[in-house]
ZAMARVEX-857075 format. One record per residue (C-alpha): residue number from 0; x, y, z; residue in one letter. Coordinates in Angstrom, 2 decimals. Each point is the difference from the previous one (the first is absolute). Last residue first. Example, Ala and Ser with C-alpha at 12.3 -4.5 7.8 and 13.67 -1.06 7.14 Angstrom:
REC;num;c1;c2;c3;residu
REC;1;13.67;-1.06;7.14;S;
REC;0;-1.37;-3.44;0.66;A;
***
This chain:
REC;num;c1;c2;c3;residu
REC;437;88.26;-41.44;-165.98;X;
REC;436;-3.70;1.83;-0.50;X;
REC;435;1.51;2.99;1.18;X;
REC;434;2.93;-0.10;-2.22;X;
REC;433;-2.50;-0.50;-2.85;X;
REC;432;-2.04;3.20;0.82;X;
REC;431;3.46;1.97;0.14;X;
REC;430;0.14;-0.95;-3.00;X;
REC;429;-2.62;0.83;-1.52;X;
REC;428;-0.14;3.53;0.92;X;
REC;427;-1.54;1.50;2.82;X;
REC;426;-0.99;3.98;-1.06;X;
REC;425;-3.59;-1.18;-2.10;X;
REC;424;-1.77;-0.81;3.86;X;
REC;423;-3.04;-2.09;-0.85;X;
REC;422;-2.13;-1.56;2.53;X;
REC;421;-1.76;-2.99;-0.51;X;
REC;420;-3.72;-1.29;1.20;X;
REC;419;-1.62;0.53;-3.73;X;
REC;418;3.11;-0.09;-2.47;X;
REC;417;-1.96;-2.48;-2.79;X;
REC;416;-2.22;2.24;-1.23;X;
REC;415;2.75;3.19;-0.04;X;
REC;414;1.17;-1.59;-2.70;X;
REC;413;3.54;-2.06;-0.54;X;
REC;412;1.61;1.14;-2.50;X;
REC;411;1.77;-3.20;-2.23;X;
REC;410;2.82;-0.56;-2.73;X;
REC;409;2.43;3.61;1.34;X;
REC;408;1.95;1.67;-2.52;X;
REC;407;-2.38;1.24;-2.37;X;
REC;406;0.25;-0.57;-3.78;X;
REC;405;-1.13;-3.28;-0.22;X;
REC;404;-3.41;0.75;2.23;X;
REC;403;-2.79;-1.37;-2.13;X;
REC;402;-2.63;-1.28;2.25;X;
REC;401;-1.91;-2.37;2.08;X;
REC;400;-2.42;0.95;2.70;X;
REC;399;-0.03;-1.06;2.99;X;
REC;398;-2.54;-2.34;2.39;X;
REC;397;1.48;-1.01;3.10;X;
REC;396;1.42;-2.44;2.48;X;
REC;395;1.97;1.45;1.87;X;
REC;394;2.64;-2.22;2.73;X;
REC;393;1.82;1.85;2.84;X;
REC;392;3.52;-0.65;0.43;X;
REC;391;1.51;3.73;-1.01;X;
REC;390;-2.24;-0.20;-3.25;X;
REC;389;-0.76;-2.93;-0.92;X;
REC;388;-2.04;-1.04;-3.11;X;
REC;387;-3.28;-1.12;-1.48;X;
REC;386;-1.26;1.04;-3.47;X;
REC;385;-3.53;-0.96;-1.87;X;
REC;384;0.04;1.94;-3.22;X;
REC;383;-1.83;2.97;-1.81;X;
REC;382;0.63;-0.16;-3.52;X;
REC;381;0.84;3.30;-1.52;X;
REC;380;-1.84;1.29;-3.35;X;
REC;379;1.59;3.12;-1.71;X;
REC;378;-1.70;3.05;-1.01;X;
REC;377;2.24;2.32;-0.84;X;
REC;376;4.07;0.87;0.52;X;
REC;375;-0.56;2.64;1.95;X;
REC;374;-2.55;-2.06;2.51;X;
REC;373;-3.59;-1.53;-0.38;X;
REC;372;-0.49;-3.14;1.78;X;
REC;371;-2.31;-3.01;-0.74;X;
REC;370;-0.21;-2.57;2.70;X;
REC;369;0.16;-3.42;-0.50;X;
REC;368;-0.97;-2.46;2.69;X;
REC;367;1.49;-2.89;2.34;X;
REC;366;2.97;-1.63;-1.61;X;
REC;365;1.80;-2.72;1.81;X;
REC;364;-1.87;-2.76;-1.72;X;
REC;363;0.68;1.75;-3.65;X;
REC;362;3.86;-0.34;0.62;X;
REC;361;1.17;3.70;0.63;X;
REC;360;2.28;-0.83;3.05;X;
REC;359;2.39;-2.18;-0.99;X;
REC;358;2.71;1.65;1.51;X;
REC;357;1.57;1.06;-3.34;X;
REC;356;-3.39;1.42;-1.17;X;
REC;355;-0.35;2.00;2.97;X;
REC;354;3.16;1.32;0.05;X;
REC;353;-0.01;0.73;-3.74;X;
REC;352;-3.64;1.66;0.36;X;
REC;351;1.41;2.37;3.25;X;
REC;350;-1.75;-0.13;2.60;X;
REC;349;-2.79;2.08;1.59;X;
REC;348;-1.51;0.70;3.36;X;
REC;347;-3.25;1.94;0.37;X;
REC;346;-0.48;3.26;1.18;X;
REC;345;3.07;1.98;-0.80;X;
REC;344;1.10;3.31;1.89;X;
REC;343;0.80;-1.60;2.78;X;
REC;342;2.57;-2.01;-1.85;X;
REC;341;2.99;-2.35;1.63;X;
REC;340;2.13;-1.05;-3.14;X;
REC;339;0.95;-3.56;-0.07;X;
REC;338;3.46;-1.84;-0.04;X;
REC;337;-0.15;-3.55;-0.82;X;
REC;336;0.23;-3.61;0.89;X;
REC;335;-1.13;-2.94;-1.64;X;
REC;334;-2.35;-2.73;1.48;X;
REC;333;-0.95;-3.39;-1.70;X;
REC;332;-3.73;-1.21;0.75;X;
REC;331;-0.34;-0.99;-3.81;X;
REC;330;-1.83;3.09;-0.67;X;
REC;329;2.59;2.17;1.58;X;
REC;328;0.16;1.47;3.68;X;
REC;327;1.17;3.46;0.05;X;
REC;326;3.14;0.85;2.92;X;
REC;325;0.06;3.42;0.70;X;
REC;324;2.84;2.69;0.98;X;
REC;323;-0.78;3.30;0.00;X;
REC;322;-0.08;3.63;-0.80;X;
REC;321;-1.86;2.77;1.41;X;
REC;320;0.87;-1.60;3.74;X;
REC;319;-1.85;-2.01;2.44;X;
REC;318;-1.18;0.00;3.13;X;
REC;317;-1.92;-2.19;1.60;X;
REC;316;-2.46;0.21;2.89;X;
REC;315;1.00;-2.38;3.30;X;
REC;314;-1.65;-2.64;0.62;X;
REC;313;-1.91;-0.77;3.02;X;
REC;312;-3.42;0.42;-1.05;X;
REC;311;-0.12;-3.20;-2.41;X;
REC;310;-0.07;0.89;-3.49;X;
REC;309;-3.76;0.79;-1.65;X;
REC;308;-0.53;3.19;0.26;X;
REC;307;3.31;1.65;-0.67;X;
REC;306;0.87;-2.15;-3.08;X;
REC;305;-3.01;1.55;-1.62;X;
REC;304;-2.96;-2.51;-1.21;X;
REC;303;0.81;-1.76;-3.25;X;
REC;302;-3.22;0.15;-2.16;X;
REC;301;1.52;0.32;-3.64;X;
REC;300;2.65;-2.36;-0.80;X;
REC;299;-1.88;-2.73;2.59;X;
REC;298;-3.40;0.14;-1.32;X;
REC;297;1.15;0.05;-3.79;X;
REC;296;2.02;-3.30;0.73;X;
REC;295;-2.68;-1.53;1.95;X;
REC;294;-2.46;1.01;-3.40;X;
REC;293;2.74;-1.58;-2.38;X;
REC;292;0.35;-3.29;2.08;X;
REC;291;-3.89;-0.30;-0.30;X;
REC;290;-0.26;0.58;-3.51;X;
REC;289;0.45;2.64;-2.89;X;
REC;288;-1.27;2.66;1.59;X;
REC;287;-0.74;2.80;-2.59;X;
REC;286;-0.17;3.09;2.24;X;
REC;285;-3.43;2.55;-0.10;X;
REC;284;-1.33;-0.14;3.42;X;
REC;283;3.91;-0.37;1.80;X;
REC;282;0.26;3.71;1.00;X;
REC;281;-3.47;0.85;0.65;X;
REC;280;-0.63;-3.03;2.43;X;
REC;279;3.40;1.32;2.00;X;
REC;278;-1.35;3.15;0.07;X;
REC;277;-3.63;-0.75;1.61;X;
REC;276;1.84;-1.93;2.35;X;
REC;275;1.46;3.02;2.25;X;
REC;274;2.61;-0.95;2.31;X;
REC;273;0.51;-0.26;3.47;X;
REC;272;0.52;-3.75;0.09;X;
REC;271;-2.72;-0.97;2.45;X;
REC;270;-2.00;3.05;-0.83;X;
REC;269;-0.07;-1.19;-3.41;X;
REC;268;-0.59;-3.56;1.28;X;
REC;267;-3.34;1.69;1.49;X;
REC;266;-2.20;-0.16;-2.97;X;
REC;265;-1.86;-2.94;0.12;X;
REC;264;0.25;-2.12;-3.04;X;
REC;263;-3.29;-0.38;-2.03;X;
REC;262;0.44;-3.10;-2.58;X;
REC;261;1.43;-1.42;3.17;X;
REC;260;1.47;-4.01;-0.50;X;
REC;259;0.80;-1.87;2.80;X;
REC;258;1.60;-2.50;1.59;X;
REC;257;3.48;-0.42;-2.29;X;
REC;256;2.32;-2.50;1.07;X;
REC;255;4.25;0.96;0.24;X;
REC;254;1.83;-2.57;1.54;X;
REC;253;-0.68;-3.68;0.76;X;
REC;252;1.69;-0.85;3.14;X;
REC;251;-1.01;2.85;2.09;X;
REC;250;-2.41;1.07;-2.17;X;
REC;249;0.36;3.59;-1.12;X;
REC;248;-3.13;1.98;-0.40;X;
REC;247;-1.21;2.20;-2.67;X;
REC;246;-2.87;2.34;-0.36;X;
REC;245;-0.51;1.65;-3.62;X;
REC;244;-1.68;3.06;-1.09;X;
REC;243;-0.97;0.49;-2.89;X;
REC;242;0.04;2.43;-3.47;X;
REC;241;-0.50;-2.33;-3.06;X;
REC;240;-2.51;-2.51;0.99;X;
REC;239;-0.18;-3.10;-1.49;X;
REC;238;1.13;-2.14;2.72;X;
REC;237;2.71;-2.02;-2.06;X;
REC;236;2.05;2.78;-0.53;X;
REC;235;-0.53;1.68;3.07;X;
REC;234;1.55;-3.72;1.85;X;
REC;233;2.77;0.02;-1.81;X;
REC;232;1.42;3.69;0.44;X;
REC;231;-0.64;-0.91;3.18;X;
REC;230;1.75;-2.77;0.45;X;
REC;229;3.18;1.46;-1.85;X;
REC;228;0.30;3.01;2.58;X;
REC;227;-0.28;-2.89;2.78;X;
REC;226;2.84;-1.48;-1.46;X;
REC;225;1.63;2.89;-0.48;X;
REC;224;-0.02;0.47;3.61;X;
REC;223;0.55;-3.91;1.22;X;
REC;222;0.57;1.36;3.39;X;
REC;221;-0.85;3.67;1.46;X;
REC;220;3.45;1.59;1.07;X;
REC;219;-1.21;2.39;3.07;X;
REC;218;1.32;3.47;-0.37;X;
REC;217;-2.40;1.49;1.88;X;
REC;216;-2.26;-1.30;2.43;X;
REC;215;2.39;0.28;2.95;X;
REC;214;-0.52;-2.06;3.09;X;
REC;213;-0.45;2.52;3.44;X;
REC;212;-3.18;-1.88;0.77;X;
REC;211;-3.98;1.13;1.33;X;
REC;210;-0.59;0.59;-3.54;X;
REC;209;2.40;-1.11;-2.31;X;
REC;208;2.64;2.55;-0.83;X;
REC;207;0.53;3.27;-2.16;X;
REC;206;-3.10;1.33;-0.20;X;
REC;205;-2.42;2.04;-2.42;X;
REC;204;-3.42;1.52;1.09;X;
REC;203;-3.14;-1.27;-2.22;X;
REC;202;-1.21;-2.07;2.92;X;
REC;201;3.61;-2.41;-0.54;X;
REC;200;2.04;0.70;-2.79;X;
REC;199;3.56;-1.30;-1.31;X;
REC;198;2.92;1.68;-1.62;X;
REC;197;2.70;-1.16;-2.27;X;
REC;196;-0.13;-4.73;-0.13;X;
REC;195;2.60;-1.60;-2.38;X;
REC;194;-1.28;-1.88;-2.76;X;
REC;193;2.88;1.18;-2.35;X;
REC;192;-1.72;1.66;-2.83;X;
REC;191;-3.28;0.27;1.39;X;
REC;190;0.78;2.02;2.83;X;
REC;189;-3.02;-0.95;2.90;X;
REC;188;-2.02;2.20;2.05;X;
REC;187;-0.92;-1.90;2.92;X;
REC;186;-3.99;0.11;1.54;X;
REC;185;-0.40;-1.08;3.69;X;
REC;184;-3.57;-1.16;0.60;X;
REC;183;-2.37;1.25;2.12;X;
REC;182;-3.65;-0.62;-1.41;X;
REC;181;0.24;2.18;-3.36;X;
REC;180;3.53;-0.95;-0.47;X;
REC;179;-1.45;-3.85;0.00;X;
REC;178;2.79;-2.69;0.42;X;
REC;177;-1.65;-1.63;2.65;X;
REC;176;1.53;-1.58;3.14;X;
REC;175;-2.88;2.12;2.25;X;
REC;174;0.70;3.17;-1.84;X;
REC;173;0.83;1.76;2.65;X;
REC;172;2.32;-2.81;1.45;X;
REC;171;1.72;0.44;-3.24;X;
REC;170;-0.15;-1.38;-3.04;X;
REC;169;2.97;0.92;-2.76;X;
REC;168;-0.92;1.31;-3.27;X;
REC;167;2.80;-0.01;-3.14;X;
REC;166;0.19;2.71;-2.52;X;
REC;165;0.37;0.45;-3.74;X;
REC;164;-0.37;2.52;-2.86;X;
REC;163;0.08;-0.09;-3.78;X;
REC;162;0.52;-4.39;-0.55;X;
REC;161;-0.07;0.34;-3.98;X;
REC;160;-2.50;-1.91;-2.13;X;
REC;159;-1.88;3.06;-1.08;X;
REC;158;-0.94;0.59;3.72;X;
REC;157;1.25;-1.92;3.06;X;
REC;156;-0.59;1.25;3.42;X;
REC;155;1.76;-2.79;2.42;X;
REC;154;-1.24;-0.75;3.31;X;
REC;153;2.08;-2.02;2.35;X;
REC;152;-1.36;-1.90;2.57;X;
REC;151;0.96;-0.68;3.38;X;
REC;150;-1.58;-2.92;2.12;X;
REC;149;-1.95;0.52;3.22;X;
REC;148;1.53;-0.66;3.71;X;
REC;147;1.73;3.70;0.14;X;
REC;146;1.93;0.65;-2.91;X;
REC;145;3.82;1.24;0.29;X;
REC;144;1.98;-2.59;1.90;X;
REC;143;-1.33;-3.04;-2.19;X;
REC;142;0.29;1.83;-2.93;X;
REC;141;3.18;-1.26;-2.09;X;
REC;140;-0.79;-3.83;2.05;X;
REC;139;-3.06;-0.17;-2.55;X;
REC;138;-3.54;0.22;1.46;X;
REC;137;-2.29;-2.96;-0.87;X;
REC;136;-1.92;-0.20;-2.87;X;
REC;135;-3.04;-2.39;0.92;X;
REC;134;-1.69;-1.55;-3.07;X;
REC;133;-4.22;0.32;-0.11;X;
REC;132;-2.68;-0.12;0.95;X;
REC;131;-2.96;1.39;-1.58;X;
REC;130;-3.26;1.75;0.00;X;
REC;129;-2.72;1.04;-2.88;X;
REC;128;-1.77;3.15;0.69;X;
REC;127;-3.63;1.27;-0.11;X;
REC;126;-0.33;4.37;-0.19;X;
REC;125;0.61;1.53;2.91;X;
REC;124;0.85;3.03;-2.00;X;
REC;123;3.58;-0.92;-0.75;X;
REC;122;0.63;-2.89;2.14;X;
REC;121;0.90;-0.45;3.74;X;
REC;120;-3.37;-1.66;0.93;X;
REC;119;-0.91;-1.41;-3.15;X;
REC;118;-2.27;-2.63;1.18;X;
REC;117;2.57;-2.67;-1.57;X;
REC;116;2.68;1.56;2.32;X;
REC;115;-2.83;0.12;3.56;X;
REC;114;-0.17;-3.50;-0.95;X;
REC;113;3.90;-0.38;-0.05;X;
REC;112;0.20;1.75;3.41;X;
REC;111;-2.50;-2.63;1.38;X;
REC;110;2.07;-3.02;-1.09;X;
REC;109;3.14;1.25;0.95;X;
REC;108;-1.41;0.73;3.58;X;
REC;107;-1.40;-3.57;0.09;X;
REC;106;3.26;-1.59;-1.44;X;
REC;105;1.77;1.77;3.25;X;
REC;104;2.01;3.05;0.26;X;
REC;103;2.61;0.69;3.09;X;
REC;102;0.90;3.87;-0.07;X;
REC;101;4.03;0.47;-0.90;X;
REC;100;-0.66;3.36;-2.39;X;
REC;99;1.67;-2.65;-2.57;X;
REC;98;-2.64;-2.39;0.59;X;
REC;97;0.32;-3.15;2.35;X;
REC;96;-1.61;-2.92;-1.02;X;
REC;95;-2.61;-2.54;1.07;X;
REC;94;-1.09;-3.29;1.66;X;
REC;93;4.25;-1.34;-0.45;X;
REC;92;0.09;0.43;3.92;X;
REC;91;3.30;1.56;0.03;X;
REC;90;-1.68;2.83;-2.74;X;
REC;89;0.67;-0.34;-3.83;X;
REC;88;1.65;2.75;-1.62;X;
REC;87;0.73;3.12;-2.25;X;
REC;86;-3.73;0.97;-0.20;X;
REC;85;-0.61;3.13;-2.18;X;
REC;84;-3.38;1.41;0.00;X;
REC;83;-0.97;2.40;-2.82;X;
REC;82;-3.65;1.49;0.46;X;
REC;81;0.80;3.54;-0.64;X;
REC;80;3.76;0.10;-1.80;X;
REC;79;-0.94;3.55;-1.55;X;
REC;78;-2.84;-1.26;-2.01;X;
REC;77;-1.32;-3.85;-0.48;X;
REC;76;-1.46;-1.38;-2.94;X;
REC;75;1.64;-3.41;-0.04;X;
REC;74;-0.21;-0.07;3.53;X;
REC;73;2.93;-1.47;2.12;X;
REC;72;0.64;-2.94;2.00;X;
REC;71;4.00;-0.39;0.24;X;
REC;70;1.73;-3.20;1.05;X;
REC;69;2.27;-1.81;2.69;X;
REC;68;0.37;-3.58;1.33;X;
REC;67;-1.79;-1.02;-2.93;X;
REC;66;-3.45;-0.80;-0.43;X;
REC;65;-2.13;-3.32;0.81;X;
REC;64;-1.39;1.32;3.09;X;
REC;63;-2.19;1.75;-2.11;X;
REC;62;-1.59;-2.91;-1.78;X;
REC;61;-2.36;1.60;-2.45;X;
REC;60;-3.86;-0.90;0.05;X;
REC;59;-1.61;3.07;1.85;X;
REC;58;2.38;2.90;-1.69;X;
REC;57;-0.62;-1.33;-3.56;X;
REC;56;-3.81;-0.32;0.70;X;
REC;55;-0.04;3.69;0.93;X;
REC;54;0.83;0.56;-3.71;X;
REC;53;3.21;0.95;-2.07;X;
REC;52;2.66;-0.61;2.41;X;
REC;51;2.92;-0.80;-1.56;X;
REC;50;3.17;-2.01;1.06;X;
REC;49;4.02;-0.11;0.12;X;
REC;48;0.85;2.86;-2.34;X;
REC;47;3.31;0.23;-1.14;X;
REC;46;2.56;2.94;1.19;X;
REC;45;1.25;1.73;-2.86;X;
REC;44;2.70;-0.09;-2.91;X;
REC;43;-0.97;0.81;-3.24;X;
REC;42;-0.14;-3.22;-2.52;X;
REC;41;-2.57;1.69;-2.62;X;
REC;40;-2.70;-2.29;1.90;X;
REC;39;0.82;0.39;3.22;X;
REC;38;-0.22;3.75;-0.27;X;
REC;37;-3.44;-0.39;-1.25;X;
REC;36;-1.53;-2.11;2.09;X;
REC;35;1.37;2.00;2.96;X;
REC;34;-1.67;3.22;-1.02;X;
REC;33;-2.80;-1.79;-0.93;X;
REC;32;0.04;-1.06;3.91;X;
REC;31;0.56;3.44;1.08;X;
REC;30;-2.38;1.53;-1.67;X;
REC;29;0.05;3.83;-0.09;X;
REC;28;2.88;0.00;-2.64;X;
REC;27;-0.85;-2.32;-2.02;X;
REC;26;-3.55;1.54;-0.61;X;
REC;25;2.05;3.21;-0.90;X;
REC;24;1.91;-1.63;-2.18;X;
REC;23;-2.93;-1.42;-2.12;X;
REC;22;-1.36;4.20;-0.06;X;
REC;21;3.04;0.97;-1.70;X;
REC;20;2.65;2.40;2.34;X;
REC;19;1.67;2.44;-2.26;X;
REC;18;-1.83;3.17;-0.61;X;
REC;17;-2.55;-0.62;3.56;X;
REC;16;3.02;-1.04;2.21;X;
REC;15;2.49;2.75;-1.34;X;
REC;14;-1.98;3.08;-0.64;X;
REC;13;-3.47;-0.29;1.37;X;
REC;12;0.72;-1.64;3.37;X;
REC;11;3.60;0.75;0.86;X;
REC;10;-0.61;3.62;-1.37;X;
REC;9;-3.17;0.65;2.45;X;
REC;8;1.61;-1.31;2.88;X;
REC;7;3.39;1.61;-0.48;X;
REC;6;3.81;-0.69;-1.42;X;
REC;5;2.47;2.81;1.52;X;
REC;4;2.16;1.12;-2.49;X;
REC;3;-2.02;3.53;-0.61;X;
REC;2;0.01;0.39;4.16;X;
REC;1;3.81;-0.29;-0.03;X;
REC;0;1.29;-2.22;2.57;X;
***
């Protein structure tokens, strides 16, 4: 990473959270339970509240027994996942429950661990906090190789109404089943266009498996991915904060919840993913985003990780030729074949305006910003459009730029962008690429 993309302390706090997070967000934020109460509200999935404790008097008159099978207490204050404890079920003798680190808990120790809550022993300053119980999430059958006894979530950096940056946190026997980098945790980069897992991070040094395992942590599909993308473009608008992040978990019958809201996200998921954040926040600061299907669409045409980080170790690396054959996928889902030029010397992919317009392609949906360029002919203005396609069986999705090309020969040049992970060799010809594929 380059030091001037990497997003600091000092920027995170008086840049982004100060410029664009309001003061009523930020109260959101830190509460859990308004965090709830607002989410329900607007309709945005997340796991209900069973009971408050306001008062001492709360704790002495409710009828513990009387909860489910499995639950989480939690302070509505708390930092870091201090105070959290997450029973997953009731003991043989039905006098207690078992918690996810699998030590036996009785109504007395709930009772006295919600006093030291309301005391404001895990809160901000010790300063008096309100407890609560509240919907278990268990772990979905995606993760139940890959976290140890906690529950993965997936934290989402959304800015502007576009998803920038992404990773998921696994628990660990480090972490105690907690999904706390800080305390152990694993940390996994995540490509935001396809929801397939790059690198991961564990003590600030990057590995390849699970600790203590030989299973991969890259290229892992992560379900309901745009989904999740769509959740969290949800839940910051509702929040009123502009720059967030947001912790998702995915119930195994429910799908995606949101947990939490961060008006302060840590900093680590640019480790995690081994890019800079700061640039990614600079790049989509000044875009009109229509709505939420806009901002997934922006997230995924311009934040695709390289091929090479995120496919599975054991594939080969590509090679292509200068020219080749794509298949673009229209509007209405239809797909068309064409040859493309390979070019290194290009940045950004383009297509031709008659292409585009024939595919469907520059409907106002698929459209994500104008950009003014200045060329021989003038000043012209070229939309910049949402494009996926396949290039020797791998799908891009990508951002390109639409143009004029009737007099050349070739209707798209794909930009050295989108060619991250392949290798170009400009003396195999086309069809001696087909043959192969046969």
């Amino acid at each position: 990473m380059k030091a001037s993309t990497i997003l600091g302390l000092n920027a995170r706090t008086q840049l982004f959270s100060y410029l664009y997070n309001r003061k009523k967000g930020k109260a959101i934020a830190v509460s859990k339970i308004k965090t709830e109460k607002v989410l329900k509200a607007n309709d945005v999935a997340t796991p209900k509240i069973i009971k408050k404790f306001k008062k001492p008097s709360d704790i002495l008159n409710f009828k513990w027994y009387s909860l489910p099978d499995s639950f989480a207490l939690k302070p509505s204050r708390g930092l870091g996942g201090e105070g959290i404890i997450v029973v997953k079920k009731r003991t043989h003798d039905n006098e207690g429950w078992i918690t996810t680190a699998r030590k036996r808990i009785t109504p007395e120790d709930l009772k006295l661990h919600t006093l030291d809550i309301l005391e404001g022993a895990y809160s901000l300053n010790n300063s008096p906090d309100v407890g609560f119980i509240q919907e278990y999430v268990g772990r979905h059958k995606a993760f139940r190789r890959l976290a140890y006894r906690g529950t993965p979530d997936i934290r989402v950096i959304v800015f502007n109404k576009i998803p920038v940056m992404a990773m998921m946190r696994l628990p660990t026997k480090d972490s105690g089943g907690r999904s706390n980098l800080h305390q152990g945790a694993v940390g996994v980069g995540i490509d935001l266009t396809t929801g397939i897992t790059t690198k991961a991070i564990w003590y600030t040094k990057y590995i390849k498996y699970k600790p203590g395992t030989k299973r991969k942590l890259h290229g892992i599909k992560i379900p309901f991915w745009t989904k999740i993308l769509r959740l969290a473009i949800e839940g910051q608008q509702v929040s009123g904060l502009g720059y967030l992040g947001i912790d998702i978990m995915i119930h195994p019958e429910k799908g995606p919840m949101i947990i939490e809201l961060n008006n302060q996200p840590g900093l680590q998921i640019q480790l995690a993913n081994g890019v800079g954040l700061r640039k990614r926040l600079e790049r989509v600061e000044d875009l009109h985003v229509r709505d939420t299907e806009h901002g997934i669409k922006i997230a995924k045409a311009l934040f695709s990780t390289p091929l090479s980080d995120r496919v599975r170790s054991d594939e080969a690396i590509l090679t292509i030729s200068a020219l080749e054959e794509i298949t673009i996928k229209g509007q209405d889902k239809t797909r068309k074949k064409v040859t493309a030029k390979v070019d290194t010397g290009a940045w950004r992919t383009s297509i031709s305006e008659s292409l585009a317009q024939k595919m469907g392609l520059l409907e106002k949906n698929n459209i994500l910003w104008s950009k003014t360029v200045r060329s021989s002919l003038g000043e012209q203005v070229r939309p910049i459009i949402s494009l996926t396609f396949w290039l020797s069986g791998r799908k891009i999705t990508t951002a390109a730029s639409v143009a004029k090309r009737m007099a050349l020969k070739y209707p798209i040049i794909i930009g050295r962008k989108d060619l991250k992970g392949l290798l170009i060799d400009p003396q195999i010809s086309i069809d001696r690429i087909k043959k192969a594929k046969q």
